[in-house]
C-alpha positions, 0 to 999 in steps of 0.5 A: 901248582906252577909257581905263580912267583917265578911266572910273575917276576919273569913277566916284570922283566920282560913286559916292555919286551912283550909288548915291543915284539907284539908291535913289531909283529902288527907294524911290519908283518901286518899280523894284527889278529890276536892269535898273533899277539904275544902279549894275549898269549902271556897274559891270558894265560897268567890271568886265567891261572890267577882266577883258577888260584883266587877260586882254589883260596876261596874254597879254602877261605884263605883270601885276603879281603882286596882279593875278595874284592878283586874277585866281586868286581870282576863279577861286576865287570861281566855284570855291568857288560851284560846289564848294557847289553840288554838296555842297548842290544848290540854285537859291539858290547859284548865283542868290545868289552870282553877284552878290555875287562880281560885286561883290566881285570889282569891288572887288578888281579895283578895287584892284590896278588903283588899286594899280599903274596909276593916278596919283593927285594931292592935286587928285583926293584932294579933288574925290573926298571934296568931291563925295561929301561934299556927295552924302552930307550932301544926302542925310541932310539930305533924309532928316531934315528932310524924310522922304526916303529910309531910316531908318537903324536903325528907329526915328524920326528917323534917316536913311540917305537913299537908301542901303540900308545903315547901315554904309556911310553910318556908316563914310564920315561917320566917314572924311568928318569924319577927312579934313576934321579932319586936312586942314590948319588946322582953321579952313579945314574947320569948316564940312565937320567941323560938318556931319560931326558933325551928319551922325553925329547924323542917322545915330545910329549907335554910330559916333559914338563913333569920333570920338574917335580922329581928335579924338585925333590932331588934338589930338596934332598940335602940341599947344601951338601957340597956334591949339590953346591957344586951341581947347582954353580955348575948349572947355573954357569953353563946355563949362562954361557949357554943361552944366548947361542941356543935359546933360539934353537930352543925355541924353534924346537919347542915350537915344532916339537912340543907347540904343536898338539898346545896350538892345536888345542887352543885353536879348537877352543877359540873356535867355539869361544871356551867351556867357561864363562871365567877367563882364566878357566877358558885359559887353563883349558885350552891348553887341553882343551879336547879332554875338558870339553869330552868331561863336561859332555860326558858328565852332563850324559851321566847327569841326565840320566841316572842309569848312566851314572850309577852303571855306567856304558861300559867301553863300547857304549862309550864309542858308540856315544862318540861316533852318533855324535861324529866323532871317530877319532877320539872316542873318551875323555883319555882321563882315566878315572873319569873314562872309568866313571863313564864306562863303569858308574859310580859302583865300578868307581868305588869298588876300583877305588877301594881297591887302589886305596886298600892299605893306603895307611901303609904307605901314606908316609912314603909318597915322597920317597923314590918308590912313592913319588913313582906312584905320585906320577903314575896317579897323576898323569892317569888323572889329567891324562889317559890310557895309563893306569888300564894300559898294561904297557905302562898299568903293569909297573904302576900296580907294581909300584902300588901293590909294593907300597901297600904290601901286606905286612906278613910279606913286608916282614918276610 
C-alpha cells in the first residue's frame, strides 16, 4: 500500500499552495469546472485512499474507535442527503450536497487519521506553518500591491489573493501571528509577526481585533523579565511620541477599511428596529447583525418543525430555504456549528461533536499553550464566524492542530 504518512505531510506543506494555484486557474484562466481544479484532484484522490484504508482496518478490526465513528457519520452524511431527497425531491440535494460531504468527510477522515496513526515532530510543526505562511503573505502581498487575486470584502484595497473565502484566510493570519508571538523569543519571530500584522491590515477583517488574546498570553508569559520590561517602555514611548501625528490617519483608515462591513451591519439592524426587546442585546448584535437574524429564523425553522431539527436540510436545502425567502446572497447563518446544526440535525451535530471532542482529557490542560491557543482561535472564529472549520483552506490546519492535541497516546510516545 502507498505510504499514506509521506502522501499526508507532503499535503500539510502544500495546502495553501493547492488551493492559491486553483484560484489562480478559476480567476485568470476562467477554467472554473472541476476537472480543473487541483485541489479536487489531490484530495479526491487521498479521500478515496483514506476510505479504502478505514475498510481494509475494519475487516481487520483494527479501527480505533473515532475512526469507527469518522466511518458511521460518513454513512450518516449519505443517509441524511438521500432521506432530504425524498422528503423534497430535487436535483440540487444530491448535485450540492455530494461535494461538500466529499469535503467534510476528507477533513474528518483527515483527523482521526492525524489523531492516531500519524507522528508528528516540532521540525514538521514548523516546516508546515513556515511554508504556508510565506504562500499565504505572497499571496496578500500580490493581491494589495499589485491587484492580484480577490478583494476580501468588497470594497477597495483588500486582498484575499487567490483564495476564495475571506474567513479562512482571516482566521490562518490570526492563527499564523499567535504561532509566531508564542513561539520562543519574541525577538527571533518579529519579522513573521510583523508581516502577520500587516497581513491582517491587507485583509481588513474584524479579526483583526482578536490579536489582542495571543498579545495577552504573550504578555502574560514572564511578565517581569527584563526582554518584556524593555518591550513594554519601549511601546508605551513610541505609542506616546506616535498618537498625536497618526491617530488621525488611524482613524481615517479604520473608518474606511475596517468601519465599513460594522456600519453596514448596523444600519440593517436600525432598519427593522433590532432582534431584541433589550437595548444592549440589540447593541451587541448589531455589530453583526446579519448572522444573528439568519440564527434566530433558522432556529424558529428547526423549532417548528421536528424533522428539521432532529435531521436537518442538508446544504442544498439550506439554500433553497434562503433564495424562496429572497435572499440569494447569503445563504446560511456563516457560524459553523450552528450551519452544521441546520444542515445536519441534532444527530449530525452530536456525532461531529463526538468526534471533535474524543480525547478532550488529553489536551484539556494545553489550551493555553502555543499549540492549544491555536486550536482556542480556530474553535472560536468557527463559533462566531463561518466557512472555517468546513473550509479545507483553513479546516486542514485546524484538524491538524486538533488531531496533534488529542493524539493517541501510542503515538504521542512514539
Amino acid at each position: 500500500m502507498l505510504n499514506i504518512n509521506f502522501i499526508i505531510k507532503y499535503y500539510l506543506y502544500a495546502f495553501l499552495l493547492i488551493d492559491s494555484l486553483s484560484g489562480f486557474i478559476r480567476i485568470y484562466l476562467g477554467l472554473s469546472n472541476p476537472l480543473f481544479n487541483i485541489g479536487y484532484w489531490v484530495r479526491g484522490p487521498l479521500i478515496f485512499l483514506l476510505i479504502f484504508y478505514y475498510i481494509i482496518k475494519l475487516k481487520e478490526k483494527k479501527l480505533y474507535i473515532d475512526e469507527l465513528l469518522a466511518v458511521i457519520i460518513f454513512l450518516y452524511f449519505i443517509f441524511n442527503m438521500f432521506l432530504n431527497y425524498w422528503m423534497n425531491p430535487s436535483e440540487r440535494v444530491l448535485f450540492e450536497n455530494i461535494t461538500y460531504i466529499l469535503r467534510q468527510q476528507f477533513l474528518i477522515l483527515f483527523l482521526v487519521y492525524i489523531r492516531n496513526r500519524f507522528p508528528i515532530k516540532t521540525k514538521l510543526i514548523d516546516k508546515i506553518m513556515y511554508i504556508n505562511f510565506f504562500v499565504l503573505t505572497i499571496n496578500l502581498l500580490n493581491g494589495y500591491f499589485f491587484g492580484l487575486g480577490l478583494e476580501a470584502y468588497r470594497h477597495s484595497g483588500t486582498s484575499k489573493g487567490m483564495f476564495q473565502g475571506g474567513n479562512p484566510v482571516s482566521i490562518l493570519n490570526l492563527v499564523f501571528f499567535s504561532f509566531f508571538l508564542l513561539d520562543g523569543l519574541f525577538r527571533k519571530k518579529i519579522l513573521f509577526i510583523c508581516f502577520s500584522l500587516l497581513n491582517g491590515f491587507i485583509i481588513s477583517s474584524k479579526s483583526i481585533f482578536g490579536f489582542i488574546i495571543p498579545i495577552y498570553f504573550a504578555l502574560k508569559r514572564r511578565a517581569y523579565s527584563i526582554n518584556k520590561i524593555i518591550f513594554y517602555t519601549l511601546s508605551l514611548v513610541i505609542l506616546f511620541v506616535s498618537f498625536s501625528t497618526v491617530s488621525g490617519k488611524v482613524i481615517e483608515l479604520y473608518e474606511s477599511r475596517f468601519g465599513i462591513n460594522i456600519k453596514k451591519s448596523i444600519n440593517a439592524a436600525e432598519k427593522v428596529g433590532g432582534l431584541y426587546k433589550n437595548s444592549i442585546l440589540n447593541n451587541i448584535t448589531s455589530l453583526n447583525f446579519r448572522r444573528y437574524a439568519s440564527l434566530n429564523i433558522q432556529f424558529q425553522e428547526s423549532m417548528d418543525s421536528l424533522d428539521k431539527l432532529i435531521i436537518g436540510k442538508s446544504l442544498a436545502g439550506q439554500q433553497i430555504f434562503w433564495e424562496k425567502r429572497g435572499e440569494f446572497h447569503f445563504r446560511h447563518a456563516s457560524m459553523d456549528f450552528f450551519d452544521f446544526l441546520f444542515r445536519y440535525g441534532i444527530i449530525g451535530s452530536f456525532l461531529f461533536f463526538f468526534i471533535l471532542f474524543w480525547n478532550f482529557g488529553y489536551y484539556k490542560e494545553e489550551l493555553f499553550t502555543r499549540d492549544g491557543l491555536v486550536y482556542v482561535l480556530f474553535f472560536l472564529y468557527a463559533f462566531f464566524g463561518g466557512h472555517v472549520i468546513d473550509s479545507v483552506t483553513s479546516g486542514t490546519l485546524f484538524y491538524f492542530f486538533l488531531g496533534k492535541l488529542s493524539q493517541n497516546k501510542k503515538i504521542r510516545n512514539a
